[in-house]
C-alpha positions in Angstrom: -5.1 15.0 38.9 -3.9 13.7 35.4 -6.3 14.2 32.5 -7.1 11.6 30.1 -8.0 12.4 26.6 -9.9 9.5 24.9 -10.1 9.8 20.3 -12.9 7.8 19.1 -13.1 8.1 14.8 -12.8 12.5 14.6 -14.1 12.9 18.3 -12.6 13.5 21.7 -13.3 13.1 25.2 -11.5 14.1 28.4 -11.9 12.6 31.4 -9.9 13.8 34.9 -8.8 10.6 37.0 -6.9 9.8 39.9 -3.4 8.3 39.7 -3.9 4.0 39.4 -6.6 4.2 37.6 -6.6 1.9 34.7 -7.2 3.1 30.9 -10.3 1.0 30.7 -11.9 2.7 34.3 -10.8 6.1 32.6 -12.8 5.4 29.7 -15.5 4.8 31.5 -15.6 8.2 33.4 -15.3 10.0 30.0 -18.5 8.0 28.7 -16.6 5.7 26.4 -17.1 2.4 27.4 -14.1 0.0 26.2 -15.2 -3.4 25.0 -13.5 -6.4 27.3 -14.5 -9.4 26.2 -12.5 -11.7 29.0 -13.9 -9.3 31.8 -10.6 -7.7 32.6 -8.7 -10.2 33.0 -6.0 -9.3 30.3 -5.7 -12.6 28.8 -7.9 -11.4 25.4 -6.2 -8.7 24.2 -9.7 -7.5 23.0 -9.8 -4.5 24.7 -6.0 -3.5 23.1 -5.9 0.4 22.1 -2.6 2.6 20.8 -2.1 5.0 23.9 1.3 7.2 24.7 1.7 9.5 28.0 2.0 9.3 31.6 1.2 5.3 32.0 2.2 2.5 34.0 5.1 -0.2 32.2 3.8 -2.9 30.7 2.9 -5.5 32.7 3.7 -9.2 31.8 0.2 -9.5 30.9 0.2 -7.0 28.5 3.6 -8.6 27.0 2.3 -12.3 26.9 -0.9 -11.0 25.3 0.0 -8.3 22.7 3.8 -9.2 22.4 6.9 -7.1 22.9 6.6 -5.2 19.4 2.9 -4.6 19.7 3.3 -2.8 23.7 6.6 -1.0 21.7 4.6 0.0 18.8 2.0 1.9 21.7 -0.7 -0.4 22.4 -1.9 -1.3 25.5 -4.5 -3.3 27.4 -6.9 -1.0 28.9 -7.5 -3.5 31.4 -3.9 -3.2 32.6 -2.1 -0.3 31.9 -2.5 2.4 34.9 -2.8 6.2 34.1 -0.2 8.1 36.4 0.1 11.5 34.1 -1.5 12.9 31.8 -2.0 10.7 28.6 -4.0 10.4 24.8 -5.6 6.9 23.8 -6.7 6.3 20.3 -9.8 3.8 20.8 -10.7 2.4 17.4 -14.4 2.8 16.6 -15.2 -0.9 16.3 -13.6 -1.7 19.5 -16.3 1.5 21.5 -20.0 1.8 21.8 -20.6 5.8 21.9 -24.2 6.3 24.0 -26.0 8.4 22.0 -26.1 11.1 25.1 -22.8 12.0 24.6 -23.3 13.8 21.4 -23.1 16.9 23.3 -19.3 16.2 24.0 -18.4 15.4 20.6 -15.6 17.6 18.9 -13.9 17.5 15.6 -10.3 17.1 15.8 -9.5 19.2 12.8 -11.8 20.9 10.2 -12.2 19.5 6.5 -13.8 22.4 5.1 -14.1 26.0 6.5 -12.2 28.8 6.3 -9.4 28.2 9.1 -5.8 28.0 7.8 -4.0 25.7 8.6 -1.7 22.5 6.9 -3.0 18.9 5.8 -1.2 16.6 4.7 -1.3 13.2 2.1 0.6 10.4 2.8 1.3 7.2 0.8 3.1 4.8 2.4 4.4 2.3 -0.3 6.5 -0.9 0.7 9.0 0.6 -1.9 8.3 4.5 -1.7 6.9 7.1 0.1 5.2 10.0 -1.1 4.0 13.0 0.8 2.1 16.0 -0.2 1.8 19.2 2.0 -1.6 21.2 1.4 -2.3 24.6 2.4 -6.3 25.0 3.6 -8.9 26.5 2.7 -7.1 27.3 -0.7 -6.1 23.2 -1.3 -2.9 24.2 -2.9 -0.4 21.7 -2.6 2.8 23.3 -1.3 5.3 20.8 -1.0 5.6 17.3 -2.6 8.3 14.8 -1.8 8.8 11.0 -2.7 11.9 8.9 -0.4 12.4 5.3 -0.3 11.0 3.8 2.5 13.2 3.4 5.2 12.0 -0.1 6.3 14.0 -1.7 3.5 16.7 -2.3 6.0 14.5 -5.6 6.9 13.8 -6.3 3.4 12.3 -5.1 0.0 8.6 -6.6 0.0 6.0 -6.8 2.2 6.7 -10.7 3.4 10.2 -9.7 5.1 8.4 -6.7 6.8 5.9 -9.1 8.7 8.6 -11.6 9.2 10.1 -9.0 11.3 7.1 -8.2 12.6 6.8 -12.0 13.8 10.1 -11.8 15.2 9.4 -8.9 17.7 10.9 -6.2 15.4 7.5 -4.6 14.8 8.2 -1.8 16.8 11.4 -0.9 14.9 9.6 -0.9 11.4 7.1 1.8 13.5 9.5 4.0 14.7 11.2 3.8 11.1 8.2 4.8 8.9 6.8 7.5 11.5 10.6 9.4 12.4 11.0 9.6 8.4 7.5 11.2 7.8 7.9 13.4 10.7 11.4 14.3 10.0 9.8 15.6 6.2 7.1 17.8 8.2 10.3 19.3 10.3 13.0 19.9 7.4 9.5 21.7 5.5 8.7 23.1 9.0 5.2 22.7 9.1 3.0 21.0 11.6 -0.1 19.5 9.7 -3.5 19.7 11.6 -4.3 16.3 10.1 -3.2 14.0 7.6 -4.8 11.5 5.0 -2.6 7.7 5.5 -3.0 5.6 2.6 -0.5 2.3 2.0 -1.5 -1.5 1.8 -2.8 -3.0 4.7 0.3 -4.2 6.3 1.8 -0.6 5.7 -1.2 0.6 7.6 -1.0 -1.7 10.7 2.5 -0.9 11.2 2.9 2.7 10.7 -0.6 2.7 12.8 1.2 0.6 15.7 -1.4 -2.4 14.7 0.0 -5.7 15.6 0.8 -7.1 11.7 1.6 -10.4 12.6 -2.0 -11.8 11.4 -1.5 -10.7 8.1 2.0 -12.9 7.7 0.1 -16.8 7.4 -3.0 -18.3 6.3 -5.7 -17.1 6.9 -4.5 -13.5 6.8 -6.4 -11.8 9.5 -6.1 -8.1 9.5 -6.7 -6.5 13.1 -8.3 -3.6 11.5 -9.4 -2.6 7.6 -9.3 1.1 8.5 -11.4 3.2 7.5 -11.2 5.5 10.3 -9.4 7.7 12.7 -6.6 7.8 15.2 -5.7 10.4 16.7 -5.3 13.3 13.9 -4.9 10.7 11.4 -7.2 9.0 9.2 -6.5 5.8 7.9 -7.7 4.8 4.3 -10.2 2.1 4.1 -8.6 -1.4 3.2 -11.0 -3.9 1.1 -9.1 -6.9 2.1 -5.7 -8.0 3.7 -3.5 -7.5 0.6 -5.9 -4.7 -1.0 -5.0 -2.1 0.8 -6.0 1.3 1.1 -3.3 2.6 -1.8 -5.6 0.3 -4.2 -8.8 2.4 -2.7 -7.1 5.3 -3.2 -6.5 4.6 -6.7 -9.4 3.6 -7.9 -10.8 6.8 -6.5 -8.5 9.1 -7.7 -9.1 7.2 -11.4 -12.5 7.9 -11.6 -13.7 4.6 -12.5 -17.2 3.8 -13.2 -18.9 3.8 -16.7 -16.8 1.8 -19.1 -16.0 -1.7 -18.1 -12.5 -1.0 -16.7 -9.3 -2.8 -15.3 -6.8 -1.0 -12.6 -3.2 -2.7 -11.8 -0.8 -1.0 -9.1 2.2 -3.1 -10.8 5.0 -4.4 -7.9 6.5 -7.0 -5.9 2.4 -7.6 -4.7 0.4 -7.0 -8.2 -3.0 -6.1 -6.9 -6.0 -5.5 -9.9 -9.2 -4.2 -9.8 -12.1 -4.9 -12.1 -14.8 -3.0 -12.6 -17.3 -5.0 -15.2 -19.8 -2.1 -15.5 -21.6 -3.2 -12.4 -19.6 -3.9 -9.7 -15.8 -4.2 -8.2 -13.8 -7.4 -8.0 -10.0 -7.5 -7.0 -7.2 -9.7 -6.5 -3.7 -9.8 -5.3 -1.0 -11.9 -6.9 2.6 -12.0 -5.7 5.1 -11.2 -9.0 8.1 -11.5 -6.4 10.9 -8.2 -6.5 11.7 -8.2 -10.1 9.7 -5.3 -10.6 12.0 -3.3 -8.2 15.2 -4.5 -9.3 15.9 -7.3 -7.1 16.8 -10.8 -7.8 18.3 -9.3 -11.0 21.9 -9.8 -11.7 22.3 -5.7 -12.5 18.7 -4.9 -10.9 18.3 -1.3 -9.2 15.7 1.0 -8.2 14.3 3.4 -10.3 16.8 5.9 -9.3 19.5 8.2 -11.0 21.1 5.6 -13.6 19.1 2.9 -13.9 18.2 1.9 -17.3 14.3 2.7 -18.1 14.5 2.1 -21.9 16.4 0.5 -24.7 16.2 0.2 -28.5 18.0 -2.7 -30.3 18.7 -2.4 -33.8 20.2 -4.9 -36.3 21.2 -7.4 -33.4 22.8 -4.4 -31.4 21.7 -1.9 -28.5 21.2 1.7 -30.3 19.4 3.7 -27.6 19.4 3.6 -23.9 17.4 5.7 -21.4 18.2 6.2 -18.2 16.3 7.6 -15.2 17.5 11.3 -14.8 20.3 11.1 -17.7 23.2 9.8 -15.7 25.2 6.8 -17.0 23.9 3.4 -16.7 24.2 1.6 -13.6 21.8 -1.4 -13.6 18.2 -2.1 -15.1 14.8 -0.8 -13.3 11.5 -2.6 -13.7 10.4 -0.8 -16.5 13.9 -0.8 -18.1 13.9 -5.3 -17.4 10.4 -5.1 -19.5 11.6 -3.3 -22.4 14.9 -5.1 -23.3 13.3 -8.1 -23.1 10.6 -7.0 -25.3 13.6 -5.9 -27.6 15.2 -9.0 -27.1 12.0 -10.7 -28.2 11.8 -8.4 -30.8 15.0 -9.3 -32.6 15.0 -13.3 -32.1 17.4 -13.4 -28.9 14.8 -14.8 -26.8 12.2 -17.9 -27.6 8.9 -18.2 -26.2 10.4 -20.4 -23.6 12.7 -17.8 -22.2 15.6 -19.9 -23.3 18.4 -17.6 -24.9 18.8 -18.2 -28.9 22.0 -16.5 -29.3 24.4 -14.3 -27.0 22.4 -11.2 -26.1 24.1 -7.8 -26.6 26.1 -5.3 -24.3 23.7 -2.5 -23.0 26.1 0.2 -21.7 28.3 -2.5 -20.2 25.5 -4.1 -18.7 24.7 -7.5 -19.3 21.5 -9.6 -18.6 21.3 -13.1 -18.1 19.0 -16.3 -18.9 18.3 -16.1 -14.9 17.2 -12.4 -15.4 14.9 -13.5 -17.6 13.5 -16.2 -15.7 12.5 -13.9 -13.0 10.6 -11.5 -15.4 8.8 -14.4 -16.3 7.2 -15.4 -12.9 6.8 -11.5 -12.5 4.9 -10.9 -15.8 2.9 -14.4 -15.1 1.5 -13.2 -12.3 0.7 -10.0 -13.4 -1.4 -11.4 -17.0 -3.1 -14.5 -14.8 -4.5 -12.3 -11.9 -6.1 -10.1 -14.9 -7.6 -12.5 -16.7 -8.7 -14.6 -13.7 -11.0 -11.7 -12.6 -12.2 -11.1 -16.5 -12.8 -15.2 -16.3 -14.8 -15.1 -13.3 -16.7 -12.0 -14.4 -17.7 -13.7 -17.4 -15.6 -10.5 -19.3 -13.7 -11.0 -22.1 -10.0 -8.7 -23.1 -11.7 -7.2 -25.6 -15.0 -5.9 -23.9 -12.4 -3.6 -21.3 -12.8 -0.1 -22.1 -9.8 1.5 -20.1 -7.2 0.2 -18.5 -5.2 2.6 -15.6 -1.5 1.8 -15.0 -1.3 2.7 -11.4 1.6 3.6 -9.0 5.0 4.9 -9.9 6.0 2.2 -11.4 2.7 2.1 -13.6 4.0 5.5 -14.8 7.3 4.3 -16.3 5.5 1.4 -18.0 5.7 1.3 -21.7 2.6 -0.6 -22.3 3.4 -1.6 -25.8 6.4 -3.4 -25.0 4.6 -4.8 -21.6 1.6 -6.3 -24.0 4.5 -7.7 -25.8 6.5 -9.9 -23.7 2.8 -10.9 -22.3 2.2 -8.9 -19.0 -0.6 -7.2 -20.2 -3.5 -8.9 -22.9 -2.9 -7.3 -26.2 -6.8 -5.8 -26.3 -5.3 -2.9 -23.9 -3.5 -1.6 -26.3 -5.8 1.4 -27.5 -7.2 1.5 -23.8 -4.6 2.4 -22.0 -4.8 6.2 -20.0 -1.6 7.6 -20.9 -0.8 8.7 -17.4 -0.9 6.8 -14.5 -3.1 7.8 -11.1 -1.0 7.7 -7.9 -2.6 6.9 -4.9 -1.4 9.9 -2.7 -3.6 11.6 -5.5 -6.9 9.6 -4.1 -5.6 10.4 -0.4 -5.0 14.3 -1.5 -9.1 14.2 -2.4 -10.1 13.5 0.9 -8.0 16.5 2.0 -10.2 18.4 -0.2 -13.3 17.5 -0.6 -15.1 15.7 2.6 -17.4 13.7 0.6 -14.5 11.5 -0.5 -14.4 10.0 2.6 -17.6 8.4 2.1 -17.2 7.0 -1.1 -13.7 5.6 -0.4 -14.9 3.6 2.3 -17.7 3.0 -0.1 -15.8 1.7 -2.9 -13.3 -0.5 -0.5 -16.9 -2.2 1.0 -18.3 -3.1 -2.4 -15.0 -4.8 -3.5 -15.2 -8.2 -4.1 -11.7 -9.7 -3.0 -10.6 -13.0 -5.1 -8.8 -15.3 -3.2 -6.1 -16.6 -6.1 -4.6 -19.3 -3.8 -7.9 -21.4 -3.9 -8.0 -20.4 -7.9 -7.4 -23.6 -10.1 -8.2 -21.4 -12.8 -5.4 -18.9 -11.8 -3.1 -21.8 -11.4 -3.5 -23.0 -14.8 -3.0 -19.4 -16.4 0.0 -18.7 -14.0 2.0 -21.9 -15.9 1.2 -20.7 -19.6 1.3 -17.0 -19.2 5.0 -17.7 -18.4 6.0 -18.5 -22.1 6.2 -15.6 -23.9 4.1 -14.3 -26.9 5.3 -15.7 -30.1 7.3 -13.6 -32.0 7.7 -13.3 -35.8 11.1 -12.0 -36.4 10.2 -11.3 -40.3 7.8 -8.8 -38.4 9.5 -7.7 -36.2 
């Protein structure tokens, strides 16, 4: 008789059943009653869970209601599908109502704290990169650390191509991408983690978690799930909105933030900031488009062997240029795009405008162009308004912020003088700045470590007061003056 086994949060239940017997009549006989708000009639899709194993096709029920990708990504209608082999189903805790009786059945899937040893794992899944730390319990030392680009870029470099596949039945594809990659790392380092920490931004989550994303691509951005919770051996950072994800959780966890008035920015092609005004949390998310990661730039790259990172101009020619790892120069990073336009600034190539006021130098053969510059504008624009939109609304001024914490990897190659200059950043963060940036596979690494963590991350993605910028006239208004740049005095320099 195949044996169902049912994961609700960290517990599991087992139920033996005979061959026809649907997921949700399963459920039942294991004491976990599945929600089914059309009555089982499959035409909901409320009582959707992921589930892999011995289990009927999909029926064309299941299809019209969930859609191709979502039944390819693993989830089913537990109305429909029929169990005929053994099988696991993930059941996400708002979906099940647990009877209090059953406590006697509940296990942990994998211990937090003890003495067992055994593997864990942290995992940030950025649109851009992923990074994945391997830690050895009880002693929490990390044993292996590797960052990759995601593989998913094949459909496109932000998170608005992602769900457009998504939209277009492609969802499925993006799922199989993220998850063969990450497990592919756990083979070449062969090691089997008993669980693993998932942190990304919310539509990272709902695809590498087989969550149909399509409600995240329009208005009004519906997330199927905000996380918070487990599936299978996984846990699933909590989310504090649709595009503050559980990276921007993870973050501010990992950064400590409480005290001192503070503002947090994880800098990329979807700028999110946090604010925290001595009191409470406030965040908002404002697209600055791919500059950022090199693209839409005429010699634009990643931040990888032979991009440019830094340059120096000197007496109206280029004197120094820094490249990531020392090879020759191949093309201009984010953080490389900031700082030669703060040097063009600098030296009187560039007015406030953006417009060119004479021919810009050669920087290792490179060249940049007025459109170049034009792009970093909208990027740094949206980068300067979101901040001061949540200061506005906060009734906090620049000056009042006692720390600011560059976020991400691309926080980390920052050079926060030269991004205060070409006006990404208000000038009053200056002195405030940490000098190194948090990452958020750090803030996924403390759950690993310390159990507590759990309960505050959850806690600080709850309290977070999510600013909608689209219905911001306020933002608006900054977003068309922040894209002039900052005066420059070129008898100052």
């Amino acid at each position: 008789m195949p044996k169902a086994v049912f994961i609700c949060g960290t517990e599991y239940y087992e139920a033996a059943c005979p061959e026809g017997t649907t997921i949700a009549e399963a459920a039942a006989l294991a004491g976990v009653p599945v929600f089914l708000p059309c009555g089982g009639k499959g035409t909901c899709g409320g009582c959707a869970v992921t589930a892999r194993g011995g289990l009927s096709a999909p029926s064309a029920r299941e299809l019209e209601a969930l859609g191709d990708s979502a039944v390819r990504g693993m989830r089913r209608l537990a109305c429909s599908a029929v169990i005929n082999g053994d099988c696991t189903v993930w059941v996400g805790s708002r979906r099940v109502f647990v009877p209090a009786s059953a406590g006697a059945r509940m296990k942990r899937i994998a211990p937090l704290t003890g003495s067992k040893k055994c593997f864990a794992a942290a995992v940030d899944i950025g649109t851009t990169t992923v990074v994945i730390k391997l830690i050895s319990l009880p002693s929490g030392k990390t044993l292996k650390k590797t960052a990759f680009p995601n593989p998913q870029a094949r459909f496109g470099a932000d998170v608005v191509s992602r769900l457009d596949a998504c939209i277009n039945g492609r969802q499925g594809e993006l799922t199989a991408l993220i998850n063969g990659a990450v497990e592919k790392t756990f083979s070449e380092w062969d090691a089997e983690p008993e669980f693993r920490i998932v942190t990304g931004n919310t539509a990272m989550l709902h695809i590498a978690a087989g969550l149909d994303a399509r409600g995240l691509a329009n208005h009004p951005f519906t997330p199927e799930s905000l996380f918070g919770e487990w599936i299978g051996n996984r846990y699933y950072m909590r989310c504090a909105g649709a595009y503050i994800g559980g990276d921007v959780t993870a973050s501010v966890l990992a950064a400590d933030i409480g005290g001192l008035p503070a503002v947090l920015t994880d800098i990329g092609t979807n700028n999110e900031t946090v604010l925290f005004d001595g009191e409470k949390f406030t965040a908002c998310a404002s697209a600055a488009g791919p500059a950022f990661e090199g693209a839409h730039i005429s010699c634009g790259m990643p931040a990888v062997g032979g991009a440019i990172c830094d340059v120096v101009i000197q007496n109206g020619s280029t004197r120094f240029i820094k490249t990531v790892s020392g090879a020759e120069p191949e093309g201009f990073c984010g953080s490389g795009l900031i700082s030669a336009a703060a040097q063009l600034l600098k030296n009187g190539f560039i007015a406030p405008g953006g417009e060119p006021l004479k021919r810009f130098p050669d920087f290792g053969g490179l060249k940049l162009l007025p459109q170049d510059i034009a792009e970093l504008q909208l990027a740094k624009s949206a980068v300067i308004s979101g901040i001061r939109t949540l200061l506005h609304n906060a009734g906090t001024e620049a000056w009042q912020i006692g720390r600011y914490v560059p976020a991400g990897s691309f926080g980390a190659g920052i050079d926060i003088g030269a991004a205060i200059r070409i006006g990404m950043l208000p000038e009053q963060f200056a002195g405030v700045a940490d000098k190194a940036s948090v990452c958020a596979c750090d803030g996924a690494e403390m759950l690993v470590l310390d159990e507590a963590c759990f309960e505050r991350s959850v806690s600080i993605a709850q309290k977070t007061e999510v600013t909608e910028l689209a219905d911001s006239q306020f933002f608006a208004d900054e977003f068309i003056s922040n894209l002039y740049f900052p005066y420059q005095d070129p008898m100052n320099g």
